[in-house]
mmCIF entry with sequence, helices, sheets and N, C-alpha, C, O atoms, coordinates in Angstrom:
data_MODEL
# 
_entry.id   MODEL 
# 
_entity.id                         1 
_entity.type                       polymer 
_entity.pdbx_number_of_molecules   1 
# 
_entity_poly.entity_id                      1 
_entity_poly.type                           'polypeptide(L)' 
_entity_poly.nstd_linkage                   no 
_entity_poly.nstd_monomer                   no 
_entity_poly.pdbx_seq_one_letter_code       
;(UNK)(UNK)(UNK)(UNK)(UNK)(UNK)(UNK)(UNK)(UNK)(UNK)(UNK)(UNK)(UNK)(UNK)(UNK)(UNK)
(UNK)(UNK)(UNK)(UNK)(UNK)(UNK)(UNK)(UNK)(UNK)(UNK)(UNK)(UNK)(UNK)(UNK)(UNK)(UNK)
(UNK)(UNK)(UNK)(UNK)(UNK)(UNK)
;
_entity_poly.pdbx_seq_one_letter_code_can   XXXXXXXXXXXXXXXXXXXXXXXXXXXXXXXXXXXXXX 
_entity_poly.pdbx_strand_id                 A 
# 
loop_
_entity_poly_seq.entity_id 
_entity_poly_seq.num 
_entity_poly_seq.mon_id 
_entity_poly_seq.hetero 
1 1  UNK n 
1 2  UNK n 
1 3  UNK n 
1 4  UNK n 
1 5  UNK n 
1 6  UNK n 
1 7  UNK n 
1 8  UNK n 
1 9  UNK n 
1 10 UNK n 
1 11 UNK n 
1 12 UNK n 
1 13 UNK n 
1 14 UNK n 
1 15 UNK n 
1 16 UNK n 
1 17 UNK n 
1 18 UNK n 
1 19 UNK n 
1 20 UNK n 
1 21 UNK n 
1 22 UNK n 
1 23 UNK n 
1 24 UNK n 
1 25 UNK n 
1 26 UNK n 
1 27 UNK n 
1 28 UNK n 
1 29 UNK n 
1 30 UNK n 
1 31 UNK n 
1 32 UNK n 
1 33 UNK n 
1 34 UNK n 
1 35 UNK n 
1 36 UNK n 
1 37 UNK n 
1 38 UNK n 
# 
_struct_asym.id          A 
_struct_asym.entity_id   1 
# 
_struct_conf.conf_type_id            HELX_P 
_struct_conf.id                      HELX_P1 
_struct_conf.pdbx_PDB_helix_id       AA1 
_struct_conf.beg_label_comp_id       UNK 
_struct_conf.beg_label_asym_id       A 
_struct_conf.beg_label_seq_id        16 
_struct_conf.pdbx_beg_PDB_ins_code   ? 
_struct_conf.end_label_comp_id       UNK 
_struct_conf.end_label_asym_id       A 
_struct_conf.end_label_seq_id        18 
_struct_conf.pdbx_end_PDB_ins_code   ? 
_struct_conf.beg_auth_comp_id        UNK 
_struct_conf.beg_auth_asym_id        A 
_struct_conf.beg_auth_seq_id         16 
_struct_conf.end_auth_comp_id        UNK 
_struct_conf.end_auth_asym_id        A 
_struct_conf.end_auth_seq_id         18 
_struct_conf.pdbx_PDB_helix_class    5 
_struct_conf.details                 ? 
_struct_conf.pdbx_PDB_helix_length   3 
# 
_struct_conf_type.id          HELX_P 
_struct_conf_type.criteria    ? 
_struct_conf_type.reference   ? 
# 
_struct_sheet.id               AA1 
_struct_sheet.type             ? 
_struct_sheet.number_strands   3 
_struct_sheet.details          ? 
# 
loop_
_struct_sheet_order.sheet_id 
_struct_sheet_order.range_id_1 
_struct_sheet_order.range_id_2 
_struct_sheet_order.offset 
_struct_sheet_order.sense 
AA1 1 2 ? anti-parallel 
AA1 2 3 ? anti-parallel 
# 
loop_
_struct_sheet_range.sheet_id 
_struct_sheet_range.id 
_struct_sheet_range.beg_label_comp_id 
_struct_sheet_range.beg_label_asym_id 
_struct_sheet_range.beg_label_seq_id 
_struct_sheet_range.pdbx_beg_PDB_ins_code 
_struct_sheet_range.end_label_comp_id 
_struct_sheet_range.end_label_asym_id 
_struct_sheet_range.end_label_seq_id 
_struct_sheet_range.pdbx_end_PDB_ins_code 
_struct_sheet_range.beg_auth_comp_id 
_struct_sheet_range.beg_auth_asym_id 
_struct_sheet_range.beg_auth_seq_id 
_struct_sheet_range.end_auth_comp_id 
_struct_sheet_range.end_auth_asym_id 
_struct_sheet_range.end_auth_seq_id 
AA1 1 UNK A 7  ? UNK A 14 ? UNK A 7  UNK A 14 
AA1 2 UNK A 21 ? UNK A 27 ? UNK A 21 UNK A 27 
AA1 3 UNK A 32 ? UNK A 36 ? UNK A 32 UNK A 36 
# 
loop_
_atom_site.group_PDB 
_atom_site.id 
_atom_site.type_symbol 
_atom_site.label_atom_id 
_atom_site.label_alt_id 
_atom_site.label_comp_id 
_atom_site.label_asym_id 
_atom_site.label_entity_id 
_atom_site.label_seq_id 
_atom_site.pdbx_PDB_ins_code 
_atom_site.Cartn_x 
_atom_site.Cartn_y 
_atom_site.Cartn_z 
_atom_site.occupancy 
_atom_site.B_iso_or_equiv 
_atom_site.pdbx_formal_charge 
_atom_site.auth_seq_id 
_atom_site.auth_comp_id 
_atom_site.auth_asym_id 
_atom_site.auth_atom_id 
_atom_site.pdbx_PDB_model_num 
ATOM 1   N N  . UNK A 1 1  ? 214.376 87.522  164.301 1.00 0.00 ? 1  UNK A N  1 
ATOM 2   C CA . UNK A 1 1  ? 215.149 88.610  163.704 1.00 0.00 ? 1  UNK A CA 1 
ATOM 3   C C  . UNK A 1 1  ? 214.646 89.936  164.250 1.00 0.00 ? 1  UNK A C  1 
ATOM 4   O O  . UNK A 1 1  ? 213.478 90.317  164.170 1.00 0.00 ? 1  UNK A O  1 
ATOM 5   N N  . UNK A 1 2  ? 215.697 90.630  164.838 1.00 0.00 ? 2  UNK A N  1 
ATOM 6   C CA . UNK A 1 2  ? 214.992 91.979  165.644 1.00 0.00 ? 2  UNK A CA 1 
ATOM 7   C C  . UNK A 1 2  ? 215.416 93.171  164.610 1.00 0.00 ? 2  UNK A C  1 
ATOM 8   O O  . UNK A 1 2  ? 215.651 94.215  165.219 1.00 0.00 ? 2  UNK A O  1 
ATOM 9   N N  . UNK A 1 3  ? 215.587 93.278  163.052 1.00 0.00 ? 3  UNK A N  1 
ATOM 10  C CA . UNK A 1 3  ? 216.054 93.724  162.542 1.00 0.00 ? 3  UNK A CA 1 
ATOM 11  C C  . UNK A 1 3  ? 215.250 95.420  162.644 1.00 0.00 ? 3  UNK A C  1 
ATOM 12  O O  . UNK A 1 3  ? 216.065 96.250  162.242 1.00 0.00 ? 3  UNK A O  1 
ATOM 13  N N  . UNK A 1 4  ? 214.453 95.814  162.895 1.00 0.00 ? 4  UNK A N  1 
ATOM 14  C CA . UNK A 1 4  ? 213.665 97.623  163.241 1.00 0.00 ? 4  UNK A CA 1 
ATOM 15  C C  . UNK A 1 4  ? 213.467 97.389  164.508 1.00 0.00 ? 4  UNK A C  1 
ATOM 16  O O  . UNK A 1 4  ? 212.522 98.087  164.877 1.00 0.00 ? 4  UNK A O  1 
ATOM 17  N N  . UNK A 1 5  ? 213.835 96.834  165.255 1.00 0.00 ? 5  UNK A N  1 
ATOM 18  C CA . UNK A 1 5  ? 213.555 97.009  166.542 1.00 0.00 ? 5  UNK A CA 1 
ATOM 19  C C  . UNK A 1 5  ? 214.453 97.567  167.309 1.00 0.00 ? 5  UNK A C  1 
ATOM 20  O O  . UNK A 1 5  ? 215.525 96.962  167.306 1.00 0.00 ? 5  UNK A O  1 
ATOM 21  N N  . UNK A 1 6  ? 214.394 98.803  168.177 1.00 0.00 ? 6  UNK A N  1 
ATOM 22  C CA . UNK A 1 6  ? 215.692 99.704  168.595 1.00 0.00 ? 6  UNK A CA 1 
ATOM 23  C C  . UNK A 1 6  ? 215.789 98.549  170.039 1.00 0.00 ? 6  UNK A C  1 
ATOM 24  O O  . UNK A 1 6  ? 214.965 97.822  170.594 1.00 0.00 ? 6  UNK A O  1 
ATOM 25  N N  . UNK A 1 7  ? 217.355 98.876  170.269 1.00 0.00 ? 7  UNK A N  1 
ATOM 26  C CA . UNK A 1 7  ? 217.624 98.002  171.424 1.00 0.00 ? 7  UNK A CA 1 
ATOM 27  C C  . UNK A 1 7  ? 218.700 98.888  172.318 1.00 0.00 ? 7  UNK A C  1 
ATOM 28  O O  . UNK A 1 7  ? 218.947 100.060 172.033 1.00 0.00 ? 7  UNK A O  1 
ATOM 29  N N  . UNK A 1 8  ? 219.293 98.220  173.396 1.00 0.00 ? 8  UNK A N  1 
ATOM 30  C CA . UNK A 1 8  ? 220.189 98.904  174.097 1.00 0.00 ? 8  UNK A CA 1 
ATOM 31  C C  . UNK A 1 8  ? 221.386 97.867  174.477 1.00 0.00 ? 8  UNK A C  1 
ATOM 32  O O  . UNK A 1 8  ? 220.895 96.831  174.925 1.00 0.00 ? 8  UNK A O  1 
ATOM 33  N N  . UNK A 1 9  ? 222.645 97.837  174.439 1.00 0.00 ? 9  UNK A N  1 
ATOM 34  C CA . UNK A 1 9  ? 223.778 97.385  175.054 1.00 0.00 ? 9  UNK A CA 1 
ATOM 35  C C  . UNK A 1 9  ? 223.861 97.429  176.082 1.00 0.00 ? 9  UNK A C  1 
ATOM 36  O O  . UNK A 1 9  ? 224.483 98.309  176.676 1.00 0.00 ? 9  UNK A O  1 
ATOM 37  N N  . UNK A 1 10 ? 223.260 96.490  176.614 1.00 0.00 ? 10 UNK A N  1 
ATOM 38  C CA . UNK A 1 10 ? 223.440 95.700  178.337 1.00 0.00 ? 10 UNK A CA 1 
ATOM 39  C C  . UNK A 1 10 ? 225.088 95.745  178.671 1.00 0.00 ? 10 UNK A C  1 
ATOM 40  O O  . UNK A 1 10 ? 225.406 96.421  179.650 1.00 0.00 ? 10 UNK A O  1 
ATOM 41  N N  . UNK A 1 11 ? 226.212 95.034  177.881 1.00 0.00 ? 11 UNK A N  1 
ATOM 42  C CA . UNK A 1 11 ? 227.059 94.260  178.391 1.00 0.00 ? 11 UNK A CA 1 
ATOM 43  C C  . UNK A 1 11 ? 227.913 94.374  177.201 1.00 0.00 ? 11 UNK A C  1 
ATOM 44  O O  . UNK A 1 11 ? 227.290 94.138  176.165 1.00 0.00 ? 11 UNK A O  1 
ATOM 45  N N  . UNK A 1 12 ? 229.684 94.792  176.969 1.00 0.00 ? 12 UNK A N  1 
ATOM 46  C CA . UNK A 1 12 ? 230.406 93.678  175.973 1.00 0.00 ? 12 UNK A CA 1 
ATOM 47  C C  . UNK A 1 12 ? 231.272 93.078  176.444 1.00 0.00 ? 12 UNK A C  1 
ATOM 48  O O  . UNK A 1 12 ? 232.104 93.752  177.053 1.00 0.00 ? 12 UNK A O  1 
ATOM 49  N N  . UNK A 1 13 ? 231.473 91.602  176.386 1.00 0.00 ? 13 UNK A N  1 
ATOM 50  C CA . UNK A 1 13 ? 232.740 90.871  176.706 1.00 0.00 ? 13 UNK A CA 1 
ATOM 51  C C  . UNK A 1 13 ? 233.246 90.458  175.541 1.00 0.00 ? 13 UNK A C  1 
ATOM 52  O O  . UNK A 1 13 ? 232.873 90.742  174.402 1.00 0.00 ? 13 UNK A O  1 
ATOM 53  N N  . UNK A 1 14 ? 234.353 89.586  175.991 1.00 0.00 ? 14 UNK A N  1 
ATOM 54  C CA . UNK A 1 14 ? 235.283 89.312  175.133 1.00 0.00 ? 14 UNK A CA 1 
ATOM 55  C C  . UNK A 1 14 ? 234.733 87.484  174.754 1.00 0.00 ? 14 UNK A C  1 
ATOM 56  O O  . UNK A 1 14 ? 234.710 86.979  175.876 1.00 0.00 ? 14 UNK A O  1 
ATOM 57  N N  . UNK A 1 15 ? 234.522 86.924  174.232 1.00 0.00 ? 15 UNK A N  1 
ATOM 58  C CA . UNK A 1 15 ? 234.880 85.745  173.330 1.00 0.00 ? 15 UNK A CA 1 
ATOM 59  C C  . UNK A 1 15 ? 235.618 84.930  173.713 1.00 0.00 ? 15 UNK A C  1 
ATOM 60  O O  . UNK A 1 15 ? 234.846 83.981  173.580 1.00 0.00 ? 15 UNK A O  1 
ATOM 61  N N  . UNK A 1 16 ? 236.696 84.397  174.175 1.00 0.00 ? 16 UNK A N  1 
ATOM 62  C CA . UNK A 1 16 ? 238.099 83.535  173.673 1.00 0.00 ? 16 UNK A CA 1 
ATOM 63  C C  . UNK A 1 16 ? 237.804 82.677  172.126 1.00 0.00 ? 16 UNK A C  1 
ATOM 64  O O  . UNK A 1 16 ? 238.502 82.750  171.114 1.00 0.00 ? 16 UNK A O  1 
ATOM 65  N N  . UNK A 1 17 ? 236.278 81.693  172.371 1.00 0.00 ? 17 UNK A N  1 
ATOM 66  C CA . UNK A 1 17 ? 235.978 80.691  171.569 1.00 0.00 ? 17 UNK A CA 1 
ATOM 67  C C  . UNK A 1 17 ? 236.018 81.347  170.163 1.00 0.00 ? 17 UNK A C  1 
ATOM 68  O O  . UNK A 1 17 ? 236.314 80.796  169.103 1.00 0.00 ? 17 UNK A O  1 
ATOM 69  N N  . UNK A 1 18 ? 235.649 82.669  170.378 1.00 0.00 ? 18 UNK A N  1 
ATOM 70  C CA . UNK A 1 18 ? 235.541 82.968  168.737 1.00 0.00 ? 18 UNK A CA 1 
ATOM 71  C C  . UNK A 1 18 ? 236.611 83.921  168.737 1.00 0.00 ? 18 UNK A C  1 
ATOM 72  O O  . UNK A 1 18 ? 236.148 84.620  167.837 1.00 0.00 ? 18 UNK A O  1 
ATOM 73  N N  . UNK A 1 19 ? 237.693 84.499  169.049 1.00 0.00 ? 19 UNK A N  1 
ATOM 74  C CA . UNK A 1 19 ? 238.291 85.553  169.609 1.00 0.00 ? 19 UNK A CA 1 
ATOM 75  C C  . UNK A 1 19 ? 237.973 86.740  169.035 1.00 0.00 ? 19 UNK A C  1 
ATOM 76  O O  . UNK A 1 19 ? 238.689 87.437  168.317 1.00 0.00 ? 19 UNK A O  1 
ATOM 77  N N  . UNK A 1 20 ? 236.205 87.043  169.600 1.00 0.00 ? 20 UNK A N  1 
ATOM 78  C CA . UNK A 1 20 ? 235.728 88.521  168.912 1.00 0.00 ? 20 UNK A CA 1 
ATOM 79  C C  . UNK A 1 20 ? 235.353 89.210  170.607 1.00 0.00 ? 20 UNK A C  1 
ATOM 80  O O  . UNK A 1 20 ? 235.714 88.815  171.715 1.00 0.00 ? 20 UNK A O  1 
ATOM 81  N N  . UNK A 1 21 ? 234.766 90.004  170.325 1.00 0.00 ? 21 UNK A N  1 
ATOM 82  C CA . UNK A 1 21 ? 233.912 90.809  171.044 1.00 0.00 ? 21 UNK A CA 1 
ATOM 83  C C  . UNK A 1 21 ? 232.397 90.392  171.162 1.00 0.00 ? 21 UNK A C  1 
ATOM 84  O O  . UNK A 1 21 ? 231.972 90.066  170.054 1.00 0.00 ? 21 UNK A O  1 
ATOM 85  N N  . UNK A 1 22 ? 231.680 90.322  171.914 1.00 0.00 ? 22 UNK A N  1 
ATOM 86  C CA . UNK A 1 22 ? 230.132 89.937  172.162 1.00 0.00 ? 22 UNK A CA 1 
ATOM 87  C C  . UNK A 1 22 ? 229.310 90.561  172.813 1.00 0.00 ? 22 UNK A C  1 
ATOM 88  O O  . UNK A 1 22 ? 229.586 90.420  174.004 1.00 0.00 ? 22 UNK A O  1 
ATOM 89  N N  . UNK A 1 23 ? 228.070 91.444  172.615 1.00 0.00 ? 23 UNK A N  1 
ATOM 90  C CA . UNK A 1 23 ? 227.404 92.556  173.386 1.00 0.00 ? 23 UNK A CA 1 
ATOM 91  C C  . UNK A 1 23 ? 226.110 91.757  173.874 1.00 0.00 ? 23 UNK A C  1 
ATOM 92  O O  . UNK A 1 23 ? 225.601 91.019  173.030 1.00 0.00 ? 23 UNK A O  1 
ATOM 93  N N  . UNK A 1 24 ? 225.568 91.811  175.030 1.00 0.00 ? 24 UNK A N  1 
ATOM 94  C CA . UNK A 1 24 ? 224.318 91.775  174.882 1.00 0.00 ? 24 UNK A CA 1 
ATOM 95  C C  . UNK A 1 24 ? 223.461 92.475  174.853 1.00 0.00 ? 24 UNK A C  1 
ATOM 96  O O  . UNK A 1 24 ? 223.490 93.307  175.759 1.00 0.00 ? 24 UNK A O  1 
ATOM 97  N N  . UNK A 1 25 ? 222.509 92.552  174.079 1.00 0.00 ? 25 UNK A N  1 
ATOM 98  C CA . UNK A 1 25 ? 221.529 93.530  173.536 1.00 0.00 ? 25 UNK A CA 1 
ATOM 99  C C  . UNK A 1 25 ? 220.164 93.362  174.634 1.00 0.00 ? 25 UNK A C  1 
ATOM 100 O O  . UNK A 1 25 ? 219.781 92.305  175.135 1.00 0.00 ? 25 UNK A O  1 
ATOM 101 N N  . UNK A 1 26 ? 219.621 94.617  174.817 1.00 0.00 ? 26 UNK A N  1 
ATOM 102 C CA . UNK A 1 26 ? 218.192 94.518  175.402 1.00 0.00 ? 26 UNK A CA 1 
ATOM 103 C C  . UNK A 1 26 ? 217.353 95.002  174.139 1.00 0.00 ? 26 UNK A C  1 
ATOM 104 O O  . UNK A 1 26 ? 217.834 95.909  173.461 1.00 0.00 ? 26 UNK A O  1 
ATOM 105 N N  . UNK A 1 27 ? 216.214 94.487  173.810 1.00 0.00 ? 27 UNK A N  1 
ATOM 106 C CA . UNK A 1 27 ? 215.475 94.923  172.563 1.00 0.00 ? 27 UNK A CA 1 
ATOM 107 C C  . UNK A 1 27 ? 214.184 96.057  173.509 1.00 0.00 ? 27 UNK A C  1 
ATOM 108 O O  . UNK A 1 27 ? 214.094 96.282  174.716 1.00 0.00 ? 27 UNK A O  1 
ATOM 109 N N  . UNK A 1 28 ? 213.214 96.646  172.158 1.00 0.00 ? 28 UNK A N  1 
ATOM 110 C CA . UNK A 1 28 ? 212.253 97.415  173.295 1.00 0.00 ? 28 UNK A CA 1 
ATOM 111 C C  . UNK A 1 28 ? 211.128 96.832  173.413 1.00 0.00 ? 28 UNK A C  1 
ATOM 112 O O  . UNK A 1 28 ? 210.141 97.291  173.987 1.00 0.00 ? 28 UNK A O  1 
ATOM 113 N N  . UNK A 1 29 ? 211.281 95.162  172.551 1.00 0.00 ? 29 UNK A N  1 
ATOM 114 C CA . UNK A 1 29 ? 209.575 94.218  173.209 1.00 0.00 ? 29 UNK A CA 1 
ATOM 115 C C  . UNK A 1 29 ? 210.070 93.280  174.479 1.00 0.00 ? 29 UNK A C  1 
ATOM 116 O O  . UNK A 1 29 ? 209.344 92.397  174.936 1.00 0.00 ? 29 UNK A O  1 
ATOM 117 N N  . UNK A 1 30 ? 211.675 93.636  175.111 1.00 0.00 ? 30 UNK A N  1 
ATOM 118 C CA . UNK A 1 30 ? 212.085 92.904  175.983 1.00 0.00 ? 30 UNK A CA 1 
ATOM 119 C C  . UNK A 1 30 ? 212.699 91.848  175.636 1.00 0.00 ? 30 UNK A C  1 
ATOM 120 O O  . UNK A 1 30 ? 213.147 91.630  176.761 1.00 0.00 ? 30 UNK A O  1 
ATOM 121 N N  . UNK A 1 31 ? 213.003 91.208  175.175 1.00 0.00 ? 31 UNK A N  1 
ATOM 122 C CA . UNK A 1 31 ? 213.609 90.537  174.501 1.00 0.00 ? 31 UNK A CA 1 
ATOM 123 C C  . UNK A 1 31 ? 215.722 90.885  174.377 1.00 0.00 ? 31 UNK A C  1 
ATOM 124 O O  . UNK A 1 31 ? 216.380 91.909  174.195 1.00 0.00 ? 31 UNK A O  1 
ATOM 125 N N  . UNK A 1 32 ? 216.148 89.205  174.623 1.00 0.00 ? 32 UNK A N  1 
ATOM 126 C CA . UNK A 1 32 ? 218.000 90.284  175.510 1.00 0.00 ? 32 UNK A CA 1 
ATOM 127 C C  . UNK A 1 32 ? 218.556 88.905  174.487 1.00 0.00 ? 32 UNK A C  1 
ATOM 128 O O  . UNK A 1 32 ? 218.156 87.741  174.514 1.00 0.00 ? 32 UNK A O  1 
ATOM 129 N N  . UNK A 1 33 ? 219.529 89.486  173.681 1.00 0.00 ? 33 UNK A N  1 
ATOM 130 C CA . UNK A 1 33 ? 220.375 88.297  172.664 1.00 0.00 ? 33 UNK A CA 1 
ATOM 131 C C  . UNK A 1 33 ? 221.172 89.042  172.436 1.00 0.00 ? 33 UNK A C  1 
ATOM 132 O O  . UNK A 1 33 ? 221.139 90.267  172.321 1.00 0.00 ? 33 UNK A O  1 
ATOM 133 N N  . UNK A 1 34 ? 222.485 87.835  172.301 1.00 0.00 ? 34 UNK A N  1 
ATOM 134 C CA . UNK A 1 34 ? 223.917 88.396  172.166 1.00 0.00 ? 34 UNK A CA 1 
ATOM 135 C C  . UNK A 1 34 ? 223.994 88.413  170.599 1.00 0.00 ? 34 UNK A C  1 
ATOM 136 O O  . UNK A 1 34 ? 223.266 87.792  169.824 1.00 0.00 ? 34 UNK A O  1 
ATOM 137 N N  . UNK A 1 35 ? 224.842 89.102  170.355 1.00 0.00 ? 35 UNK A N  1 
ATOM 138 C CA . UNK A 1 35 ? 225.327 89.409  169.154 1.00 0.00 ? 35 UNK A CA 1 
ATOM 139 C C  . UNK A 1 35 ? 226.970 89.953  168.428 1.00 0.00 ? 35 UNK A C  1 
ATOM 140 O O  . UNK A 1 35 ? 227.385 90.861  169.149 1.00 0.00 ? 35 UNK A O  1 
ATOM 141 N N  . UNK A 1 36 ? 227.522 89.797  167.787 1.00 0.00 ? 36 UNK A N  1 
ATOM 142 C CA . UNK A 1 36 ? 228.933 90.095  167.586 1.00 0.00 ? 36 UNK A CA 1 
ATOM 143 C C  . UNK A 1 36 ? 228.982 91.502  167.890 1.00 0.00 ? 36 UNK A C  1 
ATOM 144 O O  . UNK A 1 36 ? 227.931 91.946  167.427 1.00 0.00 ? 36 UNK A O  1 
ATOM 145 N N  . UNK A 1 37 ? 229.746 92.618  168.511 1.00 0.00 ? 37 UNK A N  1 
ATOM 146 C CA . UNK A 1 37 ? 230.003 93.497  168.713 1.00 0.00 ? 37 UNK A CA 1 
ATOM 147 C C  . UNK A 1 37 ? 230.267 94.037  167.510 1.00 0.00 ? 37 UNK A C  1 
ATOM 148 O O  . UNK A 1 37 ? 231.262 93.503  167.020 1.00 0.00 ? 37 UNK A O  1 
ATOM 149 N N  . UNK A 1 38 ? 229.708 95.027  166.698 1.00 0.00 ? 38 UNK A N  1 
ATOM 150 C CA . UNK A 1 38 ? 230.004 95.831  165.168 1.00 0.00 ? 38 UNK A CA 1 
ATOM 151 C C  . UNK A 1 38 ? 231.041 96.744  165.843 1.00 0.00 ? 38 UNK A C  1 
ATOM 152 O O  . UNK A 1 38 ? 231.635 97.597  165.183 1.00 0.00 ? 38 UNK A O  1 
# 
Protein backbone atom coordinates (compact mmCIF):
# COMPACT_ATOMS: atom_id res chain seq x y z
CA UNK A 1 0.00 0.00 0.00
CA UNK A 2 1.77 3.26 -1.15
CA UNK A 3 -0.87 5.22 0.57
CA UNK A 4 1.80 8.78 1.85
CA UNK A 5 3.99 8.05 -0.59
CA UNK A 6 4.07 10.92 -3.38
CA UNK A 7 4.32 9.38 -6.87
CA UNK A 8 4.29 10.51 -10.52
CA UNK A 9 2.09 9.41 -13.69
CA UNK A 10 4.33 7.59 -16.02
CA UNK A 11 1.52 6.60 -18.54
CA UNK A 12 -2.63 6.51 -18.97
CA UNK A 13 -4.18 3.98 -21.22
CA UNK A 14 -7.28 2.79 -21.81
CA UNK A 15 -8.57 -0.74 -20.40
CA UNK A 16 -10.98 -2.55 -22.91
CA UNK A 17 -11.12 -5.57 -20.10
CA UNK A 18 -12.41 -3.27 -17.55
CA UNK A 19 -13.59 -0.40 -19.87
CA UNK A 20 -11.82 2.25 -17.49
CA UNK A 21 -8.81 4.24 -17.75
CA UNK A 22 -5.36 2.88 -16.15
CA UNK A 23 -2.24 5.11 -15.11
CA UNK A 24 0.95 3.91 -14.24
CA UNK A 25 2.32 5.36 -11.29
CA UNK A 26 6.14 5.87 -10.43
CA UNK A 27 6.32 6.03 -6.49
CA UNK A 28 9.47 8.09 -4.76
CA UNK A 29 11.05 4.60 -3.12
CA UNK A 30 10.88 3.51 -6.93
CA UNK A 31 8.50 1.40 -6.96
CA UNK A 32 5.89 1.65 -10.63
CA UNK A 33 2.02 0.05 -10.18
CA UNK A 34 -0.92 0.59 -12.14
CA UNK A 35 -3.85 1.86 -10.75
CA UNK A 36 -7.48 3.03 -11.92
CA UNK A 37 -7.15 6.50 -13.27
CA UNK A 38 -9.24 8.92 -10.48
Amino acid sequence: NQKDISGRIITIEYDPNRNAYICLIHYGDGEKRYILHP
